[in-house]
C-alpha positions in Angstrom: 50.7 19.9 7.4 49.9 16.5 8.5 51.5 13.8 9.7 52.4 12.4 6.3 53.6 15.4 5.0 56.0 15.9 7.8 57.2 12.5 8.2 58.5 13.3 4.3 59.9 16.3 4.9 62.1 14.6 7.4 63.2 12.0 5.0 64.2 14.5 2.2 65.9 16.8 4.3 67.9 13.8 5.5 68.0 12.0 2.4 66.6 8.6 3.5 63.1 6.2 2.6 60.1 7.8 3.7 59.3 4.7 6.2 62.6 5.9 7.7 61.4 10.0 7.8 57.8 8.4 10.0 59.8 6.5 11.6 61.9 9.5 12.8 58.7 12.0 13.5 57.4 8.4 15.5 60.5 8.2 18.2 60.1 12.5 18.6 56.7 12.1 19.2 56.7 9.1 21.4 59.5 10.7 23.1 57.3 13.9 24.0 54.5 11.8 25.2 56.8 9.4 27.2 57.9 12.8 29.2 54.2 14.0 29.3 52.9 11.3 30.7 55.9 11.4 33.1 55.1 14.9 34.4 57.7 17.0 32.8 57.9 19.7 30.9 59.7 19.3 27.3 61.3 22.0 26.2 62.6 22.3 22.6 65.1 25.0 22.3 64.1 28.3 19.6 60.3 26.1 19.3 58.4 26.0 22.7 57.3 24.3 25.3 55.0 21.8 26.2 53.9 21.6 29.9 50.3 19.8 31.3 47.8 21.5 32.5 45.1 20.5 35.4 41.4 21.8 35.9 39.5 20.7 38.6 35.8 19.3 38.2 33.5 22.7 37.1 30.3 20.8 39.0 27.1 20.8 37.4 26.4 22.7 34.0 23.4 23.0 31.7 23.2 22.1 28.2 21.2 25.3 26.8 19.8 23.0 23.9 18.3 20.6 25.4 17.9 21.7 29.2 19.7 18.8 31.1 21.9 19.0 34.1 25.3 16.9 33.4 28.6 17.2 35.6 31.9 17.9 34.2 35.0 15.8 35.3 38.5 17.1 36.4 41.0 16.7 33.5 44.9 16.8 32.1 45.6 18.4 29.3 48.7 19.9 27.4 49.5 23.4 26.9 52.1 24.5 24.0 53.8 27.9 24.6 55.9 29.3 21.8 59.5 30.1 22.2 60.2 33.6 21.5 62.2 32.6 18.1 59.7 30.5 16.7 57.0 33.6 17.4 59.2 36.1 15.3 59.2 33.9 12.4 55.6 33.9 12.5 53.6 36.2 9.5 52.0 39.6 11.2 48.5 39.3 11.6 45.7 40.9 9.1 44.9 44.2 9.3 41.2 43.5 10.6 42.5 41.0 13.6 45.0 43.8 14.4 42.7 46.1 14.9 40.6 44.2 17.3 
């Protein structure tokens, strides 16, 4: 599902113009980033969470293909952890991931 798809979703389950659906999904997901970008965690109640993660610089790697030295930067980045009910609505996995 897309972006699209989702922002018409939203207007048919709430019965309104499709600009108005993508305009809905727009304010959620400006809303998450606002917080992000704030520092906080957002929690959405029977979905998950969303929370920033930090990882300091790794210093100097090597690119196996073509044998050159670079070094890799500290960065931010956002982590997604399932809320328990969302998890049990989830399809089991296939047999042969199961078994790994």
């Amino acid at each position: 599902m897309n972006k699209g798809e989702l922002s018409r979703d939203v207007a048919a389950a709430l019965g309104i113009a499709k600009a108005s659906g993508a305009a809905a999904v727009d304010l959620v997901l400006d809303a998450i980033t606002v917080a992000l970008a704030a520092g906080e965690v957002v929690n959405l109640h029977g979905f998950g969470a969303f929370r920033l993660t930090h990882r300091a610089p790794q210093g100097l790697r090597k690119n196996h293909l073509n044998g050159r030295f670079y070094d890799t930067k500290a960065s931010t980045n956002v982590r997604f952890k399932a809320h328990q009910a969302l998890r049990a609505r989830l399809p089991a996995p296939p047999a042969d991931v199961a078994a790994e």
